[in-house]
PLY file of the C-alpha trace (Angstrom):
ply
format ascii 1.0
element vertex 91
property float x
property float y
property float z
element edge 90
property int vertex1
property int vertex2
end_header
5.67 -0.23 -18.82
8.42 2.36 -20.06
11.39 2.53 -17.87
11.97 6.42 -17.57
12.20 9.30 -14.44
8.82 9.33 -13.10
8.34 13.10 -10.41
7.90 11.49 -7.29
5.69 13.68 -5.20
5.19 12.00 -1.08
4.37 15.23 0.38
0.91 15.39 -1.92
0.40 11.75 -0.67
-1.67 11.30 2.28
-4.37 9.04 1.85
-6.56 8.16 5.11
-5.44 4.98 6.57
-7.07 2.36 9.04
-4.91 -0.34 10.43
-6.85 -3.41 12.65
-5.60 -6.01 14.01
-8.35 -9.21 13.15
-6.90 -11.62 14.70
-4.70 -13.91 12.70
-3.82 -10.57 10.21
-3.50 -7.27 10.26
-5.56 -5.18 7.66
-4.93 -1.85 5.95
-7.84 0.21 4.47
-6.03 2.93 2.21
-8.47 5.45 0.69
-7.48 5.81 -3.29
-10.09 7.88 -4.74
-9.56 8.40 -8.45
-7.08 5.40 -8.70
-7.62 2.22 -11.26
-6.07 -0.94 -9.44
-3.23 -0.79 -12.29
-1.34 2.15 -10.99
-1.19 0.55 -7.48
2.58 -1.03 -6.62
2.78 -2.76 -3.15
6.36 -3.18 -1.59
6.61 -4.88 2.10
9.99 -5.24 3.38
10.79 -5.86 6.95
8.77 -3.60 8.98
7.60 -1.47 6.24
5.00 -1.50 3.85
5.36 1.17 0.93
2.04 1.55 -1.47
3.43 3.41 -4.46
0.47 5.15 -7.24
1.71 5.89 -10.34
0.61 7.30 -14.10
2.61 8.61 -16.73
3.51 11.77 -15.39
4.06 11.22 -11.71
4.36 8.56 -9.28
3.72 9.13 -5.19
3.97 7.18 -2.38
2.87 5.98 0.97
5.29 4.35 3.56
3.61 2.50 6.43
5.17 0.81 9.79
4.18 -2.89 10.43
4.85 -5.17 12.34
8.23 -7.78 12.17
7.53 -11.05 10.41
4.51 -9.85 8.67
3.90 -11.22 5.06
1.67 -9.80 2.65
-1.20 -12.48 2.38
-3.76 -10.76 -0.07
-5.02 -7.66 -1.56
-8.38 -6.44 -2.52
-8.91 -3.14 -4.41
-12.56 -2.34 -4.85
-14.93 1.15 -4.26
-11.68 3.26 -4.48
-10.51 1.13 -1.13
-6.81 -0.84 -1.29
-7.49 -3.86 1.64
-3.71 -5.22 2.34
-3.69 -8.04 4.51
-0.91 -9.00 6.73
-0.54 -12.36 7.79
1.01 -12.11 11.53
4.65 -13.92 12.03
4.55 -17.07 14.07
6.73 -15.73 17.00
0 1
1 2
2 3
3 4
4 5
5 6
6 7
7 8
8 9
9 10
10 11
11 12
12 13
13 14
14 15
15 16
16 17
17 18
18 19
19 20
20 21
21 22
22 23
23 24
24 25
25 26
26 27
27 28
28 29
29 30
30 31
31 32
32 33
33 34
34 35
35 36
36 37
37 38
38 39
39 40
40 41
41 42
42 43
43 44
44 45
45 46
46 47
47 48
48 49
49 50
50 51
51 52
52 53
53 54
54 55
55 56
56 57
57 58
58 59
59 60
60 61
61 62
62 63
63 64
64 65
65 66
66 67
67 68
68 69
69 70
70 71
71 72
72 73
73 74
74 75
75 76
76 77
77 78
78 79
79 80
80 81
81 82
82 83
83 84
84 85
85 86
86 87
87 88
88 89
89 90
């Protein structure tokens, strides 16, 4: 991937978003319609989790509050749906 300035455009970013608790993990359901699973980017650092789209002329992104201690377990990108699941922290 080239390293050069990328528009970053947040304020045309707001995908739905469904965040459930099941138990031993927390799942987000992000709506992507139009998206291939190669332009997705997932960053989770402390108590946020930042999904970043981009292509060759833009890039835009999401930031989303979770939880302290929570690790990113798995992802699963599939019907224009992004599944991240958060495993809970042991405290």
């Amino acid at each position: 991937m080239m390293n050069r300035d990328i528009p970053v455009d947040s304020a045309a970013f707001e995908p739905p978003v469904i965040m459930t608790d099941e138990g031993s993990c927390i799942c987000l359901r992000i709506s992507l319609p139009g998206v291939m699973e190669e332009q997705i980017r997932i960053d989770l650092e402390k108590t946020t989790c930042t999904v970043c789209v981009s292509d060759k002329e833009r890039m835009v992104t999401k930031t989303l509050r979770v939880p302290q201690g929570a690790r990113l377990s798995r992802k699963k990108f599939s019907d224009a749906v992004l599944e991240i699941f958060l495993d809970k922290s042991g405290s």
